[in-house]
C-alpha positions as CSV (number, residue, x, y, z in Angstrom):
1,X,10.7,15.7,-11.5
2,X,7.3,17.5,-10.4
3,X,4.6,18.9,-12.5
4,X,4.4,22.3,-12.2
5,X,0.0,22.1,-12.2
6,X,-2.3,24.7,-10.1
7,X,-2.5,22.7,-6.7
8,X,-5.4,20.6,-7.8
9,X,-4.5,18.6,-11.1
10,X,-7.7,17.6,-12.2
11,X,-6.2,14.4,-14.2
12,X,-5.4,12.8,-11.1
13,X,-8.6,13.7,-9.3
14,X,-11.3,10.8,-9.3
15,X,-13.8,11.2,-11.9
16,X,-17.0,11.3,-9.4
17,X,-17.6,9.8,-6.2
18,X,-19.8,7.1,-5.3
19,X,-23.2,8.8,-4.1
20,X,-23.1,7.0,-0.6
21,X,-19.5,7.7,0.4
22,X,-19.8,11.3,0.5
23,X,-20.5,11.9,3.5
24,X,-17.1,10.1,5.1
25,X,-14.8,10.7,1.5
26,X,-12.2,12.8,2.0
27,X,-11.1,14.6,-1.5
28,X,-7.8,15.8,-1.2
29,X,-6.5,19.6,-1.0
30,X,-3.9,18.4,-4.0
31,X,-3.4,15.8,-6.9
32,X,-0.4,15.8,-8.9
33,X,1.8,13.3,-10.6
34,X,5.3,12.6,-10.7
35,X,7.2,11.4,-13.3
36,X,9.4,8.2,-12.8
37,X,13.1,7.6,-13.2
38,X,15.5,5.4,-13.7
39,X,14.3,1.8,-15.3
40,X,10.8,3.3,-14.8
41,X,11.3,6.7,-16.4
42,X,8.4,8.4,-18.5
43,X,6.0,6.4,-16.0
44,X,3.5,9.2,-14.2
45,X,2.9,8.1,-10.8
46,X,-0.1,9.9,-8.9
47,X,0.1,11.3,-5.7
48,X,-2.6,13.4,-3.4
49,X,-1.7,15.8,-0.3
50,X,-4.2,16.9,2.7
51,X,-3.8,19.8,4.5
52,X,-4.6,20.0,8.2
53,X,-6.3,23.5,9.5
54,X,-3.8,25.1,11.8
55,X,-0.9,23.7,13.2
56,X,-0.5,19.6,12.7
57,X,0.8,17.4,14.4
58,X,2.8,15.9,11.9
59,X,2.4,13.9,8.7
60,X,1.2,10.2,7.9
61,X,2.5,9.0,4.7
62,X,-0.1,6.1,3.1
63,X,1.4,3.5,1.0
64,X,-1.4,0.9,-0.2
65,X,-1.2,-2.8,-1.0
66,X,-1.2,-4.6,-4.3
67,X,-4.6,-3.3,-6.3
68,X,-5.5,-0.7,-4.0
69,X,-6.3,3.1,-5.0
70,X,-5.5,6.5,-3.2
71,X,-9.5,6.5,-2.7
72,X,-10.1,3.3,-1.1
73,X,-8.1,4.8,1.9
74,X,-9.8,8.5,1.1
75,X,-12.8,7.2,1.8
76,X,-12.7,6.9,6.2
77,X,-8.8,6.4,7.0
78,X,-7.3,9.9,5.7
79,X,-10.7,11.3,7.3
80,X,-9.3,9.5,10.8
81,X,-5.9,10.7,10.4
82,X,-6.9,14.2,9.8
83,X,-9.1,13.8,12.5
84,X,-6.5,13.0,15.0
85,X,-4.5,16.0,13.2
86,X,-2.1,14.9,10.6
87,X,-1.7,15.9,7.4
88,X,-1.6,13.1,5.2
89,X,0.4,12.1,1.7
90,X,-0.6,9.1,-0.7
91,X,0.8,8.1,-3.4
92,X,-0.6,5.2,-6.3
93,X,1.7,2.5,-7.0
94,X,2.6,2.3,-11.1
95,X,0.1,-0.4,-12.2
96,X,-3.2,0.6,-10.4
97,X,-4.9,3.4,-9.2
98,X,-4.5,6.4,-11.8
99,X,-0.6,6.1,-11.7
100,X,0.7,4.7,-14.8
101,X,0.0,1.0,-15.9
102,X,2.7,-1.1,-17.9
103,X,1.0,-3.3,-20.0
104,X,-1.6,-2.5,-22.3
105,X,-4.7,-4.3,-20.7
106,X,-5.1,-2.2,-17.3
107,X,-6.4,-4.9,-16.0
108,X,-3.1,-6.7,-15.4
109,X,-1.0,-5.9,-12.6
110,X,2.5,-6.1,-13.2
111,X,5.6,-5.2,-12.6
112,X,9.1,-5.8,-14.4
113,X,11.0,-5.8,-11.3
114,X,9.9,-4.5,-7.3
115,X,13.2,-2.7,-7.5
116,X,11.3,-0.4,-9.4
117,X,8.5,0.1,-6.2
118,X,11.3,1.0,-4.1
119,X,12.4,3.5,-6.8
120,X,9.3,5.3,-7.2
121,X,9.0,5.2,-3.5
122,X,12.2,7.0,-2.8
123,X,11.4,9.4,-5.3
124,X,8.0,10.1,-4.0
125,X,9.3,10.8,-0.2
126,X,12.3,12.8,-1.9
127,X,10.5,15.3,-4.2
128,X,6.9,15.5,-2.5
129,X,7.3,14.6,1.2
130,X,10.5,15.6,2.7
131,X,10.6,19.2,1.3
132,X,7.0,20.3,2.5
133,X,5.2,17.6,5.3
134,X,5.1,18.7,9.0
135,X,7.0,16.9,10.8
136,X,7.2,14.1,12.6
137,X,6.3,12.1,9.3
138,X,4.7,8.9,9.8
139,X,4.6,6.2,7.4
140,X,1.5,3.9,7.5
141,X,1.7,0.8,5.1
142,X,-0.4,-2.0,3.9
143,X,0.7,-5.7,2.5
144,X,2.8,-4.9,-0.9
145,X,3.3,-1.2,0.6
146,X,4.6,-2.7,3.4
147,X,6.7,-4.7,2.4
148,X,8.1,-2.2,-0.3
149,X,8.7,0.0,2.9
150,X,11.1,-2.3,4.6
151,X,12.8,-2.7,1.8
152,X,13.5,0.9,1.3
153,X,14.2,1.3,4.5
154,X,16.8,-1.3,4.5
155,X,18.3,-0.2,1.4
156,X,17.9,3.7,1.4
157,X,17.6,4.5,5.2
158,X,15.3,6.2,7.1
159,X,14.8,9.3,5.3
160,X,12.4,11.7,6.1
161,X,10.5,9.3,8.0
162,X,10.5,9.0,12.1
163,X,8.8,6.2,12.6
164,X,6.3,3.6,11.0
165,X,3.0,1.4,11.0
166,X,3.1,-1.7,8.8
167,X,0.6,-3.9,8.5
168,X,-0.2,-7.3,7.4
169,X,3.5,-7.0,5.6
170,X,3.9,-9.3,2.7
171,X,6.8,-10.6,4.2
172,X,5.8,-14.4,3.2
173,X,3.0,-15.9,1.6
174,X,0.2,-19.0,2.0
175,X,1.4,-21.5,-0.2
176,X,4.0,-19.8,-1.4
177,X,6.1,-23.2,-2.0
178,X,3.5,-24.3,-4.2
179,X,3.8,-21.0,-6.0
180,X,7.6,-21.1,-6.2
181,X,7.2,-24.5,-7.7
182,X,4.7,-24.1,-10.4
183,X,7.0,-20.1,-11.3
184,X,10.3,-22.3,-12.0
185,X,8.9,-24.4,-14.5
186,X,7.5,-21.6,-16.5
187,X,9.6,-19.6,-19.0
188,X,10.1,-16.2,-17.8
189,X,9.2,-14.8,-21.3
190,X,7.1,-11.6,-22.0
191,X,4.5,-13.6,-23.5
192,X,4.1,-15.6,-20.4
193,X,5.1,-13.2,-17.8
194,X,2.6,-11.2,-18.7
195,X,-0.1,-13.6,-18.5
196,X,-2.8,-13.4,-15.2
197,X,-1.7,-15.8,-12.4
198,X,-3.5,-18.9,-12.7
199,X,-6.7,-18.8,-10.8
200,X,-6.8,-14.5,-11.2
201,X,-8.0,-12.4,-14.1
202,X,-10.0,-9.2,-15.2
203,X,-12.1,-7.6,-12.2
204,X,-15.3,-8.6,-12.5
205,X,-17.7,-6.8,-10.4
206,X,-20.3,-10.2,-10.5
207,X,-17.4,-12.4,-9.4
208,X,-16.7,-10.4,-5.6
209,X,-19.0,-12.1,-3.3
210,X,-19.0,-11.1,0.1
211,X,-19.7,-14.5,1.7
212,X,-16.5,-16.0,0.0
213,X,-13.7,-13.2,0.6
214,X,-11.2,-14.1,2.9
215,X,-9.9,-9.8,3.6
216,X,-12.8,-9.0,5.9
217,X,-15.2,-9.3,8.0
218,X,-17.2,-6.5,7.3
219,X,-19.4,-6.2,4.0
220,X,-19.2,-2.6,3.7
221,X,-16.0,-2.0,3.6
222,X,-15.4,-4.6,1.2
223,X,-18.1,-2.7,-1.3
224,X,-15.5,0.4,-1.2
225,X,-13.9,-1.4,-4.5
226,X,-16.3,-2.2,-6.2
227,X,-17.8,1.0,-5.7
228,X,-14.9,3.1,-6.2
229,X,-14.2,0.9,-9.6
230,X,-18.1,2.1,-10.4
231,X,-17.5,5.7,-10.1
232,X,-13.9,5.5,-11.8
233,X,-13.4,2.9,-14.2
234,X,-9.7,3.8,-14.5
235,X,-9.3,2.7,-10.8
236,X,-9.8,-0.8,-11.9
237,X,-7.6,-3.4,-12.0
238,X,-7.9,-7.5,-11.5
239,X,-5.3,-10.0,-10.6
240,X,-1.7,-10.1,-10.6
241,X,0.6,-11.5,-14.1
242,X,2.8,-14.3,-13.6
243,X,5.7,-11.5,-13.8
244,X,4.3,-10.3,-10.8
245,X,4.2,-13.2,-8.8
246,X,7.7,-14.3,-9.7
247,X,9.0,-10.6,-8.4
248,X,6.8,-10.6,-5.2
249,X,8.7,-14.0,-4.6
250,X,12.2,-12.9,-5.4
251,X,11.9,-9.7,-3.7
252,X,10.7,-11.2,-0.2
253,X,13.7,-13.8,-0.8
254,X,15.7,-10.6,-1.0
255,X,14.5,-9.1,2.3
256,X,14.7,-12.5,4.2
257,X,19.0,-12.4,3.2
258,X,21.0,-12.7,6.1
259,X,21.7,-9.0,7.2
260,X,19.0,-7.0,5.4
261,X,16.2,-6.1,7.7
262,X,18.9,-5.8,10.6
263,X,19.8,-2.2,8.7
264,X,16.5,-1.0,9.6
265,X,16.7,1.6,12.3
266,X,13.1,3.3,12.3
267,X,11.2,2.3,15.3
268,X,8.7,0.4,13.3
269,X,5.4,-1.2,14.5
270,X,4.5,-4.7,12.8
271,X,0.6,-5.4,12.9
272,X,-0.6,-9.1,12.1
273,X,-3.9,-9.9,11.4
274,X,-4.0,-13.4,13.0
275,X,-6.9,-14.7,10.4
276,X,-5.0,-13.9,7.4
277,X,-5.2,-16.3,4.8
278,X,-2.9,-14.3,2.3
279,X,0.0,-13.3,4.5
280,X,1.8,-16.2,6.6
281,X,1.8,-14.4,9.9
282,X,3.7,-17.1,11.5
283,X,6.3,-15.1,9.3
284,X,5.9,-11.7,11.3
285,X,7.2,-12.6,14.8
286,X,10.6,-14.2,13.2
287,X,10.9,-10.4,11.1
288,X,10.0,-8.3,13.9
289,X,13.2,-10.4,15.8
290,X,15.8,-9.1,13.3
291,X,15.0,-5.5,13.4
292,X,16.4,-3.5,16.1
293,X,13.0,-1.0,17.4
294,X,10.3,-3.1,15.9
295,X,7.4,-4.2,18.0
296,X,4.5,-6.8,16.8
297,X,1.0,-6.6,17.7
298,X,-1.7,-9.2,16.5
299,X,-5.3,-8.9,16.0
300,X,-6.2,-12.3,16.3
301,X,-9.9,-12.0,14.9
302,X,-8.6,-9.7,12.2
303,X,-8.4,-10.9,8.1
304,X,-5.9,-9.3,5.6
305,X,-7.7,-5.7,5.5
306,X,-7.2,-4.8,9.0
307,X,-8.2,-1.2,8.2
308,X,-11.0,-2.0,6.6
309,X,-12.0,-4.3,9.2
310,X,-15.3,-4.4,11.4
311,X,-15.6,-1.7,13.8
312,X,-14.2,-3.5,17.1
313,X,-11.5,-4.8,15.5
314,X,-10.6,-1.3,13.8
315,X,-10.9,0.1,17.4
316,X,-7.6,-2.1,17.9
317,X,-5.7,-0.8,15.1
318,X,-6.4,2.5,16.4
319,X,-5.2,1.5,19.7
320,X,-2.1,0.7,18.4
321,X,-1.4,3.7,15.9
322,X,-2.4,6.0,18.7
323,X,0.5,4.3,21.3
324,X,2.9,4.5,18.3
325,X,2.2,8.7,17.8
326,X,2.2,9.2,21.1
327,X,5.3,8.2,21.6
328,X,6.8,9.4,18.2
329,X,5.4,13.1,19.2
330,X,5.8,12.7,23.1
C-alpha cells in the first residue's frame, strides 16, 4: 500500500541539513513511505524519488548497507547518478534511517528474520519502482543491501530490474566462525536476542575516530554520519542485536545452498574492496562463479565503503558502473 501524500511528505524528509554538505546534498523531488506486509505489516518504510530534467537515461535503484540512511548516499552519489542522467530511487531499510524501527531503543538494529528485507524489498520495487521509473532500471547495492539483492533475485526473479551493481556483498563475514560459535551457545530468546552484539552498542558520536575505522580511507566521507546523525537525530542508530547477527548468519548460509544464486539471471556486477576487513572477499570470486552473467572487479586499495572512498579509488568505482550502463543502455 502507498500513501496517498502531496509528492513531498514532509515526515520523511530530513529534519535540516548539515551546514557544510549543502552545497553537494541532493534533497529529493519526493519522500513518501510505504507500509509493510506480510510478517512485517503496520511497519512504514521510507522511500525518496529524484527526477531527472528531460529525458533520462534510465533509473538507478539505491539499496544501502546495514545502518546507513537515504542521506548518507544523498549527499554526492544520487548527485553523480543524476549527473550521468538517471533518475534515482532509495529506499530505508526497517530499523534505520527514518523507516520504521522494531524495538523500542532506536538504537538497536534488528531484525526478526532477513526474510522480512527481502519482503519489503519486493514490495518496494513492486509499488514504487516498476510502475513509474524510466527504464532501464539499475539497481546499485551496498554490503546488507547487497546481499538482500541476491537474495531477491534468486528467490523472486528479476523484476523490473535489467541489470545490477553490488558491492562489497555480505556474502561472508571476518571471523564469522568465531561468531557462529559464540551465537549457538546463546539462547535465542527475546531478552537476549535483543541485546547489542558484544563489542557494539549506542552510537556514540565521541567513540568514531577516524584513525581507528577500518571502512575508509578518506576522513571526510566518514564525517557524513556523524554529521547527518547531528542534523537528524532520528537517523541514528548503533550496532547490531544478537538477533541480528544470528539472521545475517543464517541468511548467508541460505544463499550459499547448493542451487540458489545459480537462479540469478540479471547480468550483475560484483565489486570487492580488496582491504575489507568486514566482508571476506576471498568469498566474492567463488559467488561470482555460480551465477550465470556476473562479472567481479576488485579495488585492491579500497576498504568496506567503496563509495565513500578517497577520490582515486572512487574514480574506479565509476569506471566500473560506467562500463556496466554502457552496456545495459548500449
Amino acid at each position: 500500500m502507498i500513501d496517498q501524500d502531496p509528492p513531498a511528505d514532509p515526515v520523511a524528509a530530513p529534519a535540516s541539513v548539515p551546514a557544510h554538505l549543502v552545497a553537494r546534498y541532493r534533497p529529493a523531488d519526493r519522500y513518501g513511505f510505504l507500509a509493510g506486509t506480510g510478517a512485517g505489516a503496520g511497519a512504514r518504510l521510507r522511500y525518496a524519488v529524484w527526477n531527472v530534467p528531460g529525458t533520462p537515461r534510465g533509473t538507478v535503484v539505491v539499496l544501502t548497507g546495514r545502518g546507513e540512511f537515504i542521506e548518507k548516499y544523498a549527499t554526492e552519489i544520487v548527485g553523480e547518478l543524476l549527473d550521468r542522467g538517471f533518475a534515482v530511487y532509495a529506499m530505508d531499510w526497517r530499523g534505520q534511517g527514518l523507516s520504521d524501527r522494531p524495538l523500542a531503543d532506536r538504537g538497536k538494529a534488528h531484525i526478526d528474520n532477513f526474510a522480512t528485507y527481502i519482503a519489503d524489498l519486493a514490495l518496494f520495487l513492486e509499488t514504487i519502482v516498476s510502475p513509474a521509473a524510466p527504464r532501464p532500471v539499475l539497481a546499485l547495492c551496498h554490503s546488507m543491501g547487497a546481499h538482500i539483492l541476491l537474495r531477491y533475485l534468486a528467490e523472486h526473479g528479476s523484476g523490473p530490474l535489467s541489470a545490477g551493481v553490488v558491492v562489497s556483498p555480505m556474502t561472508a563475514l571476518r571471523r564469522e566462525a568465531m561468531l557462529r560459535s559464540v551465537l549457538m551457545l546463546m539462547p535465542e530468546v527475546s531478552a537476549v536476542e535483543e541485546r547489542y552484539l558484544f563489542g557494539t552498542g549506542p552510537f556514540v558520536l565521541l567513540a568514531r575516530e577516524f584513525a581507528s575505522n577500518f571502512v575508509t580511507h578518506d576522513e571526510r566521507r566518514y564525517r557524513f554520519t556523524d554529521e547527518w546523525f547531528t542534523a537528524d537525530p532520528r537517523l541514528a542508530v548503533g550496532g547490531p542485536t544478537i538477533g541480528w547477527s544470528r539472521q545475517a548468519v543464517r541468511s548467508m548460509t541460505a544463499a550459499l545452498a547448493p542451487g540458489y544464486l545459480e537462479r540469478i539471471d540479471l547480468p550483475l556486477l560484483l565489486i570487492t574492496a580488496g582491504e575489507d576487513r568486514l566482508i571476506d572477499p576471498s568469498n566474492h570470486a567463488p559467488t561470482v562463479a555460480r551465477m550465470r552473467h556476473a562479472e567481479h572487479f576488485t579495488i585492491a586499495s579500497a576498504r568496506h565503503e567503496v563509495m565513500m572512498e578517497t577520490d582515486d579509488l572512487r574514480a574506479l568505482f565509476w569506471e566500473a558502473f560506467d562500463r556496466l550502463a554502457k552496456g545495459v543502455l548500449s
